[in-house]
C-alpha distance (Angstrom), angle and dihedral (degrees) to the residues before:
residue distance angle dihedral
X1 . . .
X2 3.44 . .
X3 3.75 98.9 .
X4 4.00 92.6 62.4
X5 3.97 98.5 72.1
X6 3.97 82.6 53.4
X7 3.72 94.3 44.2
X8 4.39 88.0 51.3
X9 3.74 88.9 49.4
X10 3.95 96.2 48.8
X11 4.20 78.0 51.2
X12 3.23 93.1 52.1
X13 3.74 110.9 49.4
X14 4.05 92.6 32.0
X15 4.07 82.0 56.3
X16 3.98 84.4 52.4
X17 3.80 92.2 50.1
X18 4.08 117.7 122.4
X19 3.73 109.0 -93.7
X20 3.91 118.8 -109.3
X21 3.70 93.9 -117.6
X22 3.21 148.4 1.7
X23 3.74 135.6 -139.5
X24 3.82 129.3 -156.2
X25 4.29 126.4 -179.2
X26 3.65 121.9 -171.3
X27 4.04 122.7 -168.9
X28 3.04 127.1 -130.2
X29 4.27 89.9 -122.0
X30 4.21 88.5 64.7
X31 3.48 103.5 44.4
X32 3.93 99.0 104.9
X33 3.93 108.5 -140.4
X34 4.01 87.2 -5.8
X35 4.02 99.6 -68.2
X36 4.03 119.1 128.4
X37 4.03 111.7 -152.5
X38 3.35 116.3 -159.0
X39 4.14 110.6 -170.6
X40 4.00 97.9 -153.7
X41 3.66 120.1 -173.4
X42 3.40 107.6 -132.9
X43 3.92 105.2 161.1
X44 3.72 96.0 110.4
X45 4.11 98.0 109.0
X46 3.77 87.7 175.7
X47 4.16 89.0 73.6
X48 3.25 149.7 31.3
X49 3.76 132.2 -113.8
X50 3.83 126.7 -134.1
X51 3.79 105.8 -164.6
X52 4.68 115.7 -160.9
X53 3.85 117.6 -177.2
X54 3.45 114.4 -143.7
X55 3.95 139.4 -170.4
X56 3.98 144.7 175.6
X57 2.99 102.1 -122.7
X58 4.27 124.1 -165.3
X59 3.99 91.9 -108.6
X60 3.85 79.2 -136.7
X61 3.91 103.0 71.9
X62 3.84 109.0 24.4
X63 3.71 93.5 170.1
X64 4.05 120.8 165.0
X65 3.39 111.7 -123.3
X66 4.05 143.2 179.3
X67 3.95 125.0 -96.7
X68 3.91 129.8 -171.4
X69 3.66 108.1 -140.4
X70 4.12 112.0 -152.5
X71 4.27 113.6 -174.8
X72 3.86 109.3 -165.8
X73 3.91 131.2 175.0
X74 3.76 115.3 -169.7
X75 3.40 106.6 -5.1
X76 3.81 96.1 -49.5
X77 3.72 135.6 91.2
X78 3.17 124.9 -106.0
X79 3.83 119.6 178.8
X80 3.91 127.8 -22.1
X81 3.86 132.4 -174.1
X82 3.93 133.3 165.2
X83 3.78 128.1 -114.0
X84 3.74 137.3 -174.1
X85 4.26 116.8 -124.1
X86 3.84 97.9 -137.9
X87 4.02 111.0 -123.1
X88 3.73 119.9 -107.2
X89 3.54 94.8 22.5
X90 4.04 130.8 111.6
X91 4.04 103.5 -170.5
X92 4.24 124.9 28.7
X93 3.78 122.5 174.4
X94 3.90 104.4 -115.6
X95 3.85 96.8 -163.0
X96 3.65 123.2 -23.2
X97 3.92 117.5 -143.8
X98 3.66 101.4 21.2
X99 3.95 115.3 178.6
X100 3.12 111.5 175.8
X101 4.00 123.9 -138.8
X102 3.98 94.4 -134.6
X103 3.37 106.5 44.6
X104 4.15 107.8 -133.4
X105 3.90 160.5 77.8
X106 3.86 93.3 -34.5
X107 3.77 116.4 -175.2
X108 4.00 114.8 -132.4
X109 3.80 111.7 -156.0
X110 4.19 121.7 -155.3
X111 3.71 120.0 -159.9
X112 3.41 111.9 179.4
X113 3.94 114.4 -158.0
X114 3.95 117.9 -150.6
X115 3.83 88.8 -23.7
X116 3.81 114.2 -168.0
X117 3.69 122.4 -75.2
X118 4.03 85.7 -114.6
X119 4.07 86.4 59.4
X120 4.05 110.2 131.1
X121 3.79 95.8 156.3
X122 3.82 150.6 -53.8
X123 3.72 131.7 -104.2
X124 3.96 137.6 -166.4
X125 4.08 122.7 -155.3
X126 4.08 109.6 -160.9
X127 3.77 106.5 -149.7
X128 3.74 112.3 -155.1
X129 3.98 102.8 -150.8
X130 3.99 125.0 -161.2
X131 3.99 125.2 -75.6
X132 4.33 107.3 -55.1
């Protein structure tokens, strides 16, 4: 009987564990002045981060469209660059691997430009992968 109060701890703390991923979805309605900001914990220096950007989409206009993509840490900016959301599609990898030089809550900004009429939001999932 011994080995059951181990075998309800090992529960226990692998139930506390930090999930895999993480998935965030903003609407359209409370995106002030039409930018999505995404706080990501990235302070994990033991992994890397895959990053996807999703959206629900109105199946009837499925449109590509371009997005400004802002980084900041702490209130300051810290790299930008622009991309282009491929038409027809729901989910795209945004970068795969990610590890990020200063460890940290890093703030990832969305600004979609003429998104499609069927455009209710944007969303990000962080995916935590194994030890690098």
């Amino acid at each position: 009987m011994r080995i059951f109060p181990f075998l309800l701890l090992l529960a226990v703390f692998s139930a506390c564990s930090r999930p895999v991923s993480e998935e965030y979805f903003i609407l359209k309605g409370d995106a002030p002045e039409g930018v999505y900001a995404f706080p990501l914990d990235l302070a994990d220096t033991t992994v890397s981060y895959d990053l996807s950007l999703f959206l629900r989409p109105d199946k009837r206009d499925t449109s590509g469209f371009p997005l400004k993509v802002f980084w900041y840490k702490e209130d300051s900016l810290r790299f930008s660059e622009d991309l282009f959301f491929p038409a027809g599609k729901e989910k795209v990898l945004y970068r795969s691997g990610v590890v990020m030089a200063e460890p940290g809550i890093w703030t990832l900004c969305l600004e979609p430009c003429c998104p499609p009429a069927g455009f209710s939001g944007i969303g990000v999932i962080n995916q935590r992968n194994g030890t690098r």
